[in-house]
C-alpha positions as CSV (number, residue, x, y, z in Angstrom):
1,X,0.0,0.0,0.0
2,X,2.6,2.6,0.6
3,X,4.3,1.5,-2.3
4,X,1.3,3.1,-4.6
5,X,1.2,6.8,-2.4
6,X,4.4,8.3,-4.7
7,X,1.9,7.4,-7.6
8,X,-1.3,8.7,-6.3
9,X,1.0,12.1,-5.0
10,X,1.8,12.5,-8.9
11,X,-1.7,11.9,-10.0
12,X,-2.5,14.3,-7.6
13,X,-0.3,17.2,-8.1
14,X,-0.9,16.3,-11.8
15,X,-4.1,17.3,-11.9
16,X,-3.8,20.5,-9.1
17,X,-1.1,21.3,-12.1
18,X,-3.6,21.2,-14.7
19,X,-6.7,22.7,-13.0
20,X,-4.3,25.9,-12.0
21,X,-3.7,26.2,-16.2
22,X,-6.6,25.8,-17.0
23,X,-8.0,28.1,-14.8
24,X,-5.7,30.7,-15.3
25,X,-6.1,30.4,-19.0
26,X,-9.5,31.1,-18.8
27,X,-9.0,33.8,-16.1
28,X,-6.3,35.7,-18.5
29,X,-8.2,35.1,-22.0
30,X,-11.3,35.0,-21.1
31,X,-12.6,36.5,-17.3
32,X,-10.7,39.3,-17.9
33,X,-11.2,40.6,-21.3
34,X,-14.9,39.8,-20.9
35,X,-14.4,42.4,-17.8
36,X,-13.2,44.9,-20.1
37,X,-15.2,44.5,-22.7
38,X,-11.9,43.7,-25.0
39,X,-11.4,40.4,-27.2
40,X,-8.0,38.7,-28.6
41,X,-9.9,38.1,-31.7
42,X,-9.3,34.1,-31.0
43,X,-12.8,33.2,-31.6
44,X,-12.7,34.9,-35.3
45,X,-9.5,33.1,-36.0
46,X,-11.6,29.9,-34.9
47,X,-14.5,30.8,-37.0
48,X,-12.4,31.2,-40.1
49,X,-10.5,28.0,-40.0
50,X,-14.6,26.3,-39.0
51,X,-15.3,28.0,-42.6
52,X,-12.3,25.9,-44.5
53,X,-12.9,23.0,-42.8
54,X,-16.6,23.5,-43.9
55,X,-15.8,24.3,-47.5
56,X,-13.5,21.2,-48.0
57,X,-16.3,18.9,-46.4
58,X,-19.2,20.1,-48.6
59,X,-17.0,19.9,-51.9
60,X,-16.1,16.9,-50.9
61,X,-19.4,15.2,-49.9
62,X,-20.4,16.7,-52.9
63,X,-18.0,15.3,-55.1
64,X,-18.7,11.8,-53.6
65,X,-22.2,12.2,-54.2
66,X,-22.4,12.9,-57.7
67,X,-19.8,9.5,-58.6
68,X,-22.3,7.2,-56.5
69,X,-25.0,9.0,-57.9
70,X,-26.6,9.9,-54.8
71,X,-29.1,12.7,-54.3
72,X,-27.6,14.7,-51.8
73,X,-29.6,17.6,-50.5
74,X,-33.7,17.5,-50.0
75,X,-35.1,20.9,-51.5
76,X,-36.0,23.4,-49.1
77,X,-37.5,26.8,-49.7
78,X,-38.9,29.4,-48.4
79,X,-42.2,28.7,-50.6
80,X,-43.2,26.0,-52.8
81,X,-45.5,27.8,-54.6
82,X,-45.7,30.6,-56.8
83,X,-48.2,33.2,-55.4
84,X,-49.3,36.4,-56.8
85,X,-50.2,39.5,-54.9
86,X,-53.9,39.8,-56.2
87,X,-57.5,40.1,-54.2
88,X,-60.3,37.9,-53.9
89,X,-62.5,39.3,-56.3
90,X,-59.8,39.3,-58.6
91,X,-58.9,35.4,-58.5
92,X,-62.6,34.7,-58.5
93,X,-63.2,36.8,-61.5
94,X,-60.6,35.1,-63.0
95,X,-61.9,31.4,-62.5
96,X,-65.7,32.8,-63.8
97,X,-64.0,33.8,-67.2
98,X,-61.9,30.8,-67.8
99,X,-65.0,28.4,-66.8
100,X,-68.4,29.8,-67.6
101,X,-67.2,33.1,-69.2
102,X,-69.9,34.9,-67.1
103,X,-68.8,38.4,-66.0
104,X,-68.3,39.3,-61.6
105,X,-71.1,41.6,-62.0
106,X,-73.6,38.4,-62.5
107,X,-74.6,39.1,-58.4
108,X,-75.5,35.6,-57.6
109,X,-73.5,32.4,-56.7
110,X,-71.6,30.8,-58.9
111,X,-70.8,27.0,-58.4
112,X,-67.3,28.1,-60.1
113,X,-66.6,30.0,-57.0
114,X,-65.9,27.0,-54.6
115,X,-62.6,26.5,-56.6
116,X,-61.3,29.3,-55.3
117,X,-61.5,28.4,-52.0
118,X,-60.6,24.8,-52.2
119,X,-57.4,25.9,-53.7
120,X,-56.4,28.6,-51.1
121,X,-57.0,25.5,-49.0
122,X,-55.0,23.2,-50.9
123,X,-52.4,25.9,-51.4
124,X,-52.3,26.8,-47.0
125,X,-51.7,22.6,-46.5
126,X,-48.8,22.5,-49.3
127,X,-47.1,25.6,-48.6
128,X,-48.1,26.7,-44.7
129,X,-46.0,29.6,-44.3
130,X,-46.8,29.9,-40.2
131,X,-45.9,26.1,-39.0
132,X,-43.0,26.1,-41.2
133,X,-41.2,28.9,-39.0
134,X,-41.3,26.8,-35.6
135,X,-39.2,24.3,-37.2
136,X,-35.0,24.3,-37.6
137,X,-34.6,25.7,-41.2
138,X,-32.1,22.5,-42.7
139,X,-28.3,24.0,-44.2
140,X,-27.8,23.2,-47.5
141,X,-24.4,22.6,-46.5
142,X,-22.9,20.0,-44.2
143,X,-20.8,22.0,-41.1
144,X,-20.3,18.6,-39.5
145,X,-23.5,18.4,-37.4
146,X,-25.6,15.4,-38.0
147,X,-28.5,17.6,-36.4
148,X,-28.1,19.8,-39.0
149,X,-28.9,18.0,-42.1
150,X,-30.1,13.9,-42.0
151,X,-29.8,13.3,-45.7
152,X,-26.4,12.8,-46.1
153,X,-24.8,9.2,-46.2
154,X,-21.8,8.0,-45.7
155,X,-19.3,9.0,-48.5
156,X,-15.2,8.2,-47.6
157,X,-13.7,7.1,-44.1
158,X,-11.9,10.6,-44.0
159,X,-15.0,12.5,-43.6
160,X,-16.1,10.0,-41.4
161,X,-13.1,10.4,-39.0
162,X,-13.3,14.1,-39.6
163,X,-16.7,14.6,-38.3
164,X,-15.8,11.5,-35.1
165,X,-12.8,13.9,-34.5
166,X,-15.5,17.0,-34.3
167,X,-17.5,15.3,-31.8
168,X,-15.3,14.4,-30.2
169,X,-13.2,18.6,-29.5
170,X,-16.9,19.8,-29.0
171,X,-17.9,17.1,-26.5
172,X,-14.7,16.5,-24.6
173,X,-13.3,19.6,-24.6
174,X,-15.6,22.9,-25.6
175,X,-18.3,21.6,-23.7
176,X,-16.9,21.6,-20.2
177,X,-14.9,24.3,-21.3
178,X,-18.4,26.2,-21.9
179,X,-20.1,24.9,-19.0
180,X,-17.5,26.2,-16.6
181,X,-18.0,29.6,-18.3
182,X,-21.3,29.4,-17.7
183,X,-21.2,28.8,-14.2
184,X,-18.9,31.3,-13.5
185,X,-21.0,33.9,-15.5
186,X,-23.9,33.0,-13.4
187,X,-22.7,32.5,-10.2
188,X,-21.2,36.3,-10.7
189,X,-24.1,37.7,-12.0
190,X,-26.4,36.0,-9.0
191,X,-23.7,37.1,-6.2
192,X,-22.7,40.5,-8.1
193,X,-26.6,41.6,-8.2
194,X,-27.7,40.3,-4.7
195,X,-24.5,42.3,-3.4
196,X,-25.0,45.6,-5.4
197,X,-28.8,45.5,-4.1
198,X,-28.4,46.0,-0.9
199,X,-26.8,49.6,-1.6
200,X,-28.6,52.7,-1.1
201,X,-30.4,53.9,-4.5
202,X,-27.8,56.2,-6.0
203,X,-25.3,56.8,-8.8
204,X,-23.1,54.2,-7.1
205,X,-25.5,51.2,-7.2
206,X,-26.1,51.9,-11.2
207,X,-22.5,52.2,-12.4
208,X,-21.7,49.0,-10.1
209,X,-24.9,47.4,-11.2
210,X,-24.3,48.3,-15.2
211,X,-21.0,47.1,-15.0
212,X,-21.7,43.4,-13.2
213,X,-24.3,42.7,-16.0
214,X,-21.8,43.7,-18.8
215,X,-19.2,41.7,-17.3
216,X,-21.5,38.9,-16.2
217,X,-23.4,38.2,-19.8
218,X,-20.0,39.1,-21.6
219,X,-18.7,35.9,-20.0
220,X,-21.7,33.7,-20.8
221,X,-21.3,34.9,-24.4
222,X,-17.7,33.3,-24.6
223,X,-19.8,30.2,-22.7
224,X,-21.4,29.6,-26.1
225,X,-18.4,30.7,-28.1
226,X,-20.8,33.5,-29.8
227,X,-19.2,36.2,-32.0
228,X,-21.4,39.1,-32.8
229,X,-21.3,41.5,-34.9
230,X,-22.6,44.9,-34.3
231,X,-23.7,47.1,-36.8
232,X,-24.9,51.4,-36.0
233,X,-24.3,51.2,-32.7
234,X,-24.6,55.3,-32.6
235,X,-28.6,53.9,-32.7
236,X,-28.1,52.1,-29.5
237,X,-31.3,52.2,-27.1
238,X,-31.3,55.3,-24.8
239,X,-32.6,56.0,-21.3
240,X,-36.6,56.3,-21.7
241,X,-37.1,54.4,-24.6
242,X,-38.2,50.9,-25.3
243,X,-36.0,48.4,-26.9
244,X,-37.9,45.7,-29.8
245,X,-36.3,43.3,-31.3
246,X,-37.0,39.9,-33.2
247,X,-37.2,36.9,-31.6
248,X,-35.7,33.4,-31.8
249,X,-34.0,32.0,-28.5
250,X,-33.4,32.8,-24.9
251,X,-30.0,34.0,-26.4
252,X,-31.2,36.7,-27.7
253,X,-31.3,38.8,-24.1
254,X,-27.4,38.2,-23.7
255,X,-26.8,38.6,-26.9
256,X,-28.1,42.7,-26.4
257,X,-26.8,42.5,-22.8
258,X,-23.6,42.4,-24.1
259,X,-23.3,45.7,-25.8
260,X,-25.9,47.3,-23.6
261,X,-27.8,47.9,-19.8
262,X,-31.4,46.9,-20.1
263,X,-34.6,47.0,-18.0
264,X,-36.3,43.6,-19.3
265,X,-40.1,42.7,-19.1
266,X,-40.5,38.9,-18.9
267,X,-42.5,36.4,-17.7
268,X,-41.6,34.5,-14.2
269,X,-39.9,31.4,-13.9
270,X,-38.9,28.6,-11.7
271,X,-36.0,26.7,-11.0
272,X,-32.6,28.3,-11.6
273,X,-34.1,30.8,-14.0
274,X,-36.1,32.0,-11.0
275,X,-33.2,32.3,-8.9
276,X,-31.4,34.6,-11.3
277,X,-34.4,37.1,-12.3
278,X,-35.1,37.7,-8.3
279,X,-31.1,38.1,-8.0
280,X,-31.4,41.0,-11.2
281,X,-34.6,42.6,-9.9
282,X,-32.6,43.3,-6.8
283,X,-30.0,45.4,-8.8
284,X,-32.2,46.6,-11.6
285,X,-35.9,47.4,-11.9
286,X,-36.9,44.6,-14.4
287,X,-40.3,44.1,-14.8
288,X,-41.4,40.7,-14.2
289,X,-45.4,39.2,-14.7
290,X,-46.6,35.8,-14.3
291,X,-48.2,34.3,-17.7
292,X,-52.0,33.9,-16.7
293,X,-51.6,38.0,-16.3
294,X,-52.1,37.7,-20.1
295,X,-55.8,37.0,-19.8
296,X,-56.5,39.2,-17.4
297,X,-57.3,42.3,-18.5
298,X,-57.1,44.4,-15.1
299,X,-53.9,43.2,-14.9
300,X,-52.4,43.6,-18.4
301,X,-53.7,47.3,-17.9
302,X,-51.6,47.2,-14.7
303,X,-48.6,46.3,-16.4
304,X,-49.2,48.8,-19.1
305,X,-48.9,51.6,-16.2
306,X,-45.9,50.2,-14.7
307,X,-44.0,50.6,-18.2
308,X,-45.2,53.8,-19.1
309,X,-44.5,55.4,-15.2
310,X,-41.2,53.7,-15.9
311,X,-40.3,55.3,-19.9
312,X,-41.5,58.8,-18.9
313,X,-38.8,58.6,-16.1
314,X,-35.7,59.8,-18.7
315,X,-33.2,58.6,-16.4
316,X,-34.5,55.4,-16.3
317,X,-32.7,52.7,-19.0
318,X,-34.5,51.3,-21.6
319,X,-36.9,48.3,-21.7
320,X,-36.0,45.2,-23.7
321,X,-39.0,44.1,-25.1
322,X,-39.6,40.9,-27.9
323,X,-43.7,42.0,-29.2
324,X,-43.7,38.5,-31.0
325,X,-44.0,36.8,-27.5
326,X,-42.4,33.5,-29.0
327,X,-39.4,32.3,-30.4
328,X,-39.1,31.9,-34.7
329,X,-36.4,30.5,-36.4
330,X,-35.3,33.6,-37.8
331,X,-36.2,33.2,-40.9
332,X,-39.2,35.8,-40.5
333,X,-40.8,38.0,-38.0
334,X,-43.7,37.5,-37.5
335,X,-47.1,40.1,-35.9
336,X,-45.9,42.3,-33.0
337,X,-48.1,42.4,-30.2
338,X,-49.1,46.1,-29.7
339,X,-48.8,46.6,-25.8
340,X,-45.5,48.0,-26.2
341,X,-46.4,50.2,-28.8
342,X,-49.8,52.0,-27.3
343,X,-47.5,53.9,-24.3
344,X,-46.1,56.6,-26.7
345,X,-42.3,55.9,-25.9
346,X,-39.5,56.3,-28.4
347,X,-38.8,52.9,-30.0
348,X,-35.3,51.4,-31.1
349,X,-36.0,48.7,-33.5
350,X,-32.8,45.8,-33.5
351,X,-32.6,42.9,-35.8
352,X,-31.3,39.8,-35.0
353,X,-29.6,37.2,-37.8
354,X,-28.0,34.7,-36.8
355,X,-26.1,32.4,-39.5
356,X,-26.9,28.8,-39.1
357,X,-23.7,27.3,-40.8
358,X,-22.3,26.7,-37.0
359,X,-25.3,26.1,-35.1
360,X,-28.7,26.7,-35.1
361,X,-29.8,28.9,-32.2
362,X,-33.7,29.0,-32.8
363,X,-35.3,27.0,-29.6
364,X,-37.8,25.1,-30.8
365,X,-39.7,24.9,-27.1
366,X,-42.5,22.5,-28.2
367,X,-39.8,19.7,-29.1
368,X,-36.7,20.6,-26.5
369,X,-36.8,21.7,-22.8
370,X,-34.5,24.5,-21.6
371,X,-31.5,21.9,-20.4
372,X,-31.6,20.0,-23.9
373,X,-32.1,23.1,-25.7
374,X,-28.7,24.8,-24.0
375,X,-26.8,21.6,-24.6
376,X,-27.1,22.0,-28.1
377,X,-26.1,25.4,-27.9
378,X,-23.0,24.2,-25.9
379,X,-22.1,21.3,-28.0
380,X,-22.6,23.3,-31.3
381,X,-19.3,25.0,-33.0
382,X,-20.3,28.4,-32.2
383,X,-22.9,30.9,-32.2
384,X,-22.5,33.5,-35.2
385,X,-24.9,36.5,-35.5
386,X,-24.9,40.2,-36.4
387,X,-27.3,42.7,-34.7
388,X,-28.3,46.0,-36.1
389,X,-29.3,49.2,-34.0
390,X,-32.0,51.0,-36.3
391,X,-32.5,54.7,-36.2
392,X,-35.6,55.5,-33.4
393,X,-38.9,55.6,-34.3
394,X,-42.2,57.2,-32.7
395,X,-45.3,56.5,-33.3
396,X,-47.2,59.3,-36.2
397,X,-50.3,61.2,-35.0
398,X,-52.2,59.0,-38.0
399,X,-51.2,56.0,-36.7
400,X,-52.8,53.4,-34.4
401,X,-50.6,51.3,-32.3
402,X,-51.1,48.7,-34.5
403,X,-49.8,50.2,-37.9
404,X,-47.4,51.7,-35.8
405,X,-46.2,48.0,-34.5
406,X,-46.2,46.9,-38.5
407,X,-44.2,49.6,-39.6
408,X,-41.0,48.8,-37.4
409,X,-41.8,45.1,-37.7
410,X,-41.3,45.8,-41.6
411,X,-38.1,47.5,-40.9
412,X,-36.8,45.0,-38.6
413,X,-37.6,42.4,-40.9
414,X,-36.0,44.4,-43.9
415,X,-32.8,45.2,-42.2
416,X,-32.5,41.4,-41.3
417,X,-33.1,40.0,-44.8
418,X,-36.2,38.4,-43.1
419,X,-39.5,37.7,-44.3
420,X,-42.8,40.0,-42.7
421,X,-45.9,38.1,-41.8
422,X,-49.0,39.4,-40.6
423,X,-49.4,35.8,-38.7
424,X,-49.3,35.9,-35.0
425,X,-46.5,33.9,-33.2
426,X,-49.6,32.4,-30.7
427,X,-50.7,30.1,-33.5
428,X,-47.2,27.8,-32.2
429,X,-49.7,26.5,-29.4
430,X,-53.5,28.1,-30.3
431,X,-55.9,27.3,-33.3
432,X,-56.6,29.9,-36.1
433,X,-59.1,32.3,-34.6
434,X,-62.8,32.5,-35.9
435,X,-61.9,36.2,-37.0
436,X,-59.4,34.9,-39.7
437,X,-62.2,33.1,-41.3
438,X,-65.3,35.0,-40.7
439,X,-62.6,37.5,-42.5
440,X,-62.8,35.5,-45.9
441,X,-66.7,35.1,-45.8
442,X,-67.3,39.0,-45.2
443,X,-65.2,39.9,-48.2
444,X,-66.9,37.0,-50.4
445,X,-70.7,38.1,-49.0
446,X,-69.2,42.2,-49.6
447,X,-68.3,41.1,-53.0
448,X,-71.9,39.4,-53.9
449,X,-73.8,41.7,-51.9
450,X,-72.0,45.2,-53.2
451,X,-72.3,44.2,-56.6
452,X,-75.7,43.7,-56.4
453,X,-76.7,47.0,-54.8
454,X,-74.9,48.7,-57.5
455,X,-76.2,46.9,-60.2
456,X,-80.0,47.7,-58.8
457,X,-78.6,51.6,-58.0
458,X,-78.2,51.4,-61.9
């Protein structure tokens, strides 16, 4: 036995040797230029050799392919079918020309007219532009994920160790790698805000506050190995105003955090998550509400108050606000909810694109709980995205809050390269609303009925 304790001392001081380097690599390149809001440029350097290695793969998948005659990528589009912009009566008068050749002003039904609506059916089942963006858009290109594409098959033993070697760098090494920064991110942010709370309200207490969120979410956005890009920043949300931005995963608030100090408005959690929003509320004046609030009208109209006390207050920061109230996997944005747009506050629009070649951020919460969901984030290559600060907007004494919501939804979506629906985000877990298709029937009945009243006018 006492042979075996100079071997166990090495394994010992073996590892204290390699758990002070490790920790004082990530204290040197990581802690502390998160702190400063500096970066080496490492992760960039990674991100370009990810892009080679990416490039060689797909040419040479591609390459395999077409010798074994293999089809190699499914189609996917944005739309299957080729629509034109044109109006009911339009379509309808169409179909009467080409089939019985009677005229739209004939005033009463026409069995012709059913065809319209079958194929607006058939068309909505084919090519459903709503469900569509609650699923992971699939690359056209291989980056070394099987998650990411399930159509490719097995083409040379090369690739094949290539993508056993990637597994095996972000399993066994980025991913404990990412989870310690994570901890450490949130154990600050949890002990820094509980802290700075208990100091009198003053200037003090907000420069301390400010800087432990910077530092804190700057440090989990090395956990998931992101690199942002940010574009305008002279546009940047002020004190006052309210902050909207597209949404597609829980990301998204560190992502912002990053580059700027928010008041947030969000729903309350459980758990961890729990633990950390009363932490920040201590620090911060976040608004938090619980999700049957919703339905209540007394008390959405008491949350209403609460942010419009809080954006008339000039000194106070800006609210981060996401009016889709879901996440979509930003390849569209889809209706705004107009709370956020009826309190008269300035509004700095942001969009959000992330690239999907190294991993696919959009939580998909129907299909993966929060733990699965941030191990995928953790055990993908990186997080790549670019955000854009668009120049304030306010609200114009024609508008309603609701054109007013659709107007900077169009120039988020524009700026992003991402496609505007008037679809609201709710449909994820509710049916269509009766509205929707009462909708279709009182144009059809306006159609029939107008043109008769003109034709007995005449």
């Amino acid at each position: 036995m006492f042979l075996l304790l100079p071997f166990d001392s090495l394994v010992v001081n073996l590892l204290g040797i390699s758990l002070t380097v490790l920790f004082t690599l990530l204290l040197v390149f990581i802690i502390v230029p998160a702190i400063f809001g500096v970066s080496f440029g490492i992760r960039k350097v990674y991100m370009k050799t990810l892009l080679k290695i990416f490039q060689w793969a797909t040419l040479r998948i591609e390459r395999g392919a077409k010798e074994k005659n293999h089809p190699l990528y499914k189609p996917y589009v944005n739309g299957i079918i080729a629509k034109e912009p044109t109006s009911l009566e339009e379509e309808i008068k169409e179909i009467r020309r080409s089939g019985s050749g009677k005229a739209l002003d004939t005033p009463e039904f026409e069995l012709s007219d059913i065809f319209y609506f079958c194929r607006k059916g058939i068309e909505t089942i084919m090519d459903d532009e709503v469900t569509k963006r609650f699923s992971a858009e699939e690359l056209e290109s291989w980056n070394l994920l099987s998650r990411t594409n399930y159509n490719f098959q097995y083409i040379s033993l090369r690739l094949t160790v290539l993508w056993g070697l990637g597994m095996l760098i972000r399993y066994c090494f980025l991913l404990p790698l990412r989870i310690a920064l994570a901890f450490t991110g949130i154990s600050l942010l949890v002990t820094g805000t509980t802290v700075v709370g208990y100091l009198p309200n003053g200037r003090c207490k907000e420069f301390l506050s400010k800087h432990v969120h910077l530092m804190c979410y700057r440090i989990c956005v090395r956990a998931l190995t992101a690199i942002i890009t940010y574009h305008d920043r002279e546009n940047r949300p002020r004190n006052g105003g309210i902050c909207v931005a597209n949404h597609t995963s829980p990301i998204d608030v560190i992502i912002l955090a990053s580059d700027g100090y928010y008041a947030m408005v969000g729903q309350i959690h459980g758990g961890l998550m729990g633990v950390i929003q009363r932490a920040m509320v201590k620090a911060c004046p976040h608004v938090w509400f619980e999700r049957s609030e919703v339905r209540d009208r007394h008390l959405v109209a008491k949350r209403c108050d609460r942010l419009t006390e809080h954006v008339q207050d000039k000194s106070k920061l800006p609210i981060l606000i996401f009016p889709e109230g879901t996440c979509i996997n930003n390849t569209s944005v889809m209706m705004f909810k107009k709370g956020s747009f009826e309190i008269g506050a300035t509004v700095y629009p942001v969009a959000i694109k992330y690239d999907p070649q190294f991993g696919d951020a959009f939580w998909n919460s129907s299909k993966y709980g929060m733990v699965t969901y941030l191990l995928r984030m953790m055990t993908s290559w990186a997080i790549v995205c670019s955000v854009w600060y668009l120049p304030p907007m306010t609200r114009q004494p024609e508008e309603d809050a609701v054109q007013f919501a659709n107007r900077v939804k169009s120039a988020i979506a524009r700026q992003g390269g991402l496609v505007d629906l008037l679809w609201d985000g709710g449909l994820k877990r509710e049916k269509v609303k009766d509205t929707f298709k009462e909708e279709q029937q009182k144009l059809y009945s306006k159609m029939i009925v107008g043109n008769h009243e003109d034709r007995s006018r005449s």
